[in-house]
N, C-alpha and C positions, 0 to 999 in steps of 0.2 A: 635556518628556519626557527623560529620563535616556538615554545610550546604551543600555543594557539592556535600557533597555520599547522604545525603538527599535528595536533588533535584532530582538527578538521580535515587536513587532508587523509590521515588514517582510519577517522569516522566514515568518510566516505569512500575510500576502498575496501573497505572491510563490508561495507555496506554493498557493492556491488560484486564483491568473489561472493558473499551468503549466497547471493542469491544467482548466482554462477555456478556455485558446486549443485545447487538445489535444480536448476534448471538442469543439468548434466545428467541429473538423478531422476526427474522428471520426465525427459525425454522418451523412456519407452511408453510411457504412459500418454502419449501427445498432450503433453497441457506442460504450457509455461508458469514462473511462477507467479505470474500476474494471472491466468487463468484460477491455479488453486489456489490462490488468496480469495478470487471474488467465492470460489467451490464454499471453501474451509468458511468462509462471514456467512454464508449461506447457510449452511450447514449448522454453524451454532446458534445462529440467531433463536429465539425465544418464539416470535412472531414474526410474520411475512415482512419482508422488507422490499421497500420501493426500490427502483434504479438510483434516484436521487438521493436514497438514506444511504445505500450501499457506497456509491462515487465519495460522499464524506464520510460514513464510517472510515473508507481505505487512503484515504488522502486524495484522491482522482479528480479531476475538472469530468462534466457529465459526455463530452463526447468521446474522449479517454473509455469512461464506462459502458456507452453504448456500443463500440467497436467490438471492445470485450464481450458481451452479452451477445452480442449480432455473432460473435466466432463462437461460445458456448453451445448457443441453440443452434446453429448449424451443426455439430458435432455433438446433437444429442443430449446434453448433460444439464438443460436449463430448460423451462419454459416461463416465459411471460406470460400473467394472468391482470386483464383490466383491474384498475381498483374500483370500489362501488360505491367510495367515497367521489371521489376527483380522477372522470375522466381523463383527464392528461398525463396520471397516474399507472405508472404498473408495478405489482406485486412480482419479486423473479423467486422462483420454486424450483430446486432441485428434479430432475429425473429420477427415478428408484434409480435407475443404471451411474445418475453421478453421486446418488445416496454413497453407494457399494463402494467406489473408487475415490469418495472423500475422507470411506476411514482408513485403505489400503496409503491414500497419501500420507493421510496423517502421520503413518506408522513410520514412511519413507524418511518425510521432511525432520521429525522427533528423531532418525536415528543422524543425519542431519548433523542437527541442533546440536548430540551428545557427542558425534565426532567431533565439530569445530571447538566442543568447549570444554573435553574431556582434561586437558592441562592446567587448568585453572580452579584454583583451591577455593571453596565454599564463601570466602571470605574475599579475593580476589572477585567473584562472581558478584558478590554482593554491594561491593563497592563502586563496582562497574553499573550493577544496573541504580545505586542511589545517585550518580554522579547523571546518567543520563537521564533521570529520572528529574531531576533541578533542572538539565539544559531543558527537556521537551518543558518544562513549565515556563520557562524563562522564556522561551519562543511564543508559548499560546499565548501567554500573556501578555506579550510584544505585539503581537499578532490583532489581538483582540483591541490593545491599545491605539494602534493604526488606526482600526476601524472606527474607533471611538473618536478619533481626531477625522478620521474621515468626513463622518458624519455629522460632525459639527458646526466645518466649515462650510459655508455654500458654494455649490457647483462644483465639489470636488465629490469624487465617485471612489471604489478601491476597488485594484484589478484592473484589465483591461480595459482601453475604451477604442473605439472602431478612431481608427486614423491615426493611432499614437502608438509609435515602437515602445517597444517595452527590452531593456538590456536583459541579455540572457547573462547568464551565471557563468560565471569563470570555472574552469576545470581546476580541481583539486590535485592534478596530475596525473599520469598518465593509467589510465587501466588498461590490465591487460585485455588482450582479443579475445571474442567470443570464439569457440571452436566450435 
């Protein structure tokens, strides 16, 4: 395997044990870690945030987000308030009960964080996040570039369109099973 499909394939299991060991960890608390991510953007956010800011804050397609929200507010931790701008709009607001339990995760997910990276030297760490720091630009920018061609051309659209497969993503290789 070339460095490249290495990188990649290693980006992406290391990408999915994080968030493996964190679910594992999260578990007494019933919330996945796709649950305290929408908790945690909640939580820090400045000002109310709609479904729709949230789904692209966290990277999510909107029916992704609404699952998630629709399992929040049934177990308490979320409610949806109309916006007073735009109707079609909702502001999502914390529970004091998921206030409480956003900063308990915090504290969970941060000891986390300092277990998985407690090996690596200030400078190793630094390197790591400058090197990914280039790739997520190189992608937005990629990303944006798409669009830009997209929209140029006529009758060509980006993302899905009703009637046309779209190839799924080749596995990086194998991960291991959830317990």
């Amino acid at each position: 395997m070339n460095p490249d499909q290495q990188f990649g394939t290693l980006l992406k299991r290391v990408y999915h044990l994080w968030h493996q060991v964190i679910n594992e960890r999260l578990r007494e608390s019933d919330m996945s870690h796709s649950q305290w991510r929408v908790v945690l953007e909640v939580s820090r956010s400045a000002a109310p945030m709609t479904q729709s800011a949230l789904a692209a804050e966290l990277g999510v397609e909107s029916p992704t987000m609404v699952r998630l929200l629709d399992r929040l507010a049934e177990k308490g931790w979320i409610a949806r308030e109309p916006c007073p701008d735009d109707r079609r709009a909702h502001f999502v607001r914390l529970t004091p009960r998921a206030q409480r339990l956003a900063q308990e995760l915090e504290v969970v997910v941060g000891d986390v964080r300092r277990e998985l990276l407690q090996d690596l030297r200030v400078a190793e760490l630094a390197a790591s996040i400058d090197a990914l720091s280039k790739i997520e630009k190189r992608a937005r920018d990629a990303i944006a570039g798409s669009r830009e061609r997209s929209t140029d051309a006529p009758g060509k659209s980006v993302g899905r369109s009703v009637g046309k497969s779209v190839a799924k993503p080749r596995s990086a290789g194998p991960i291991p099973p959830r317990r």
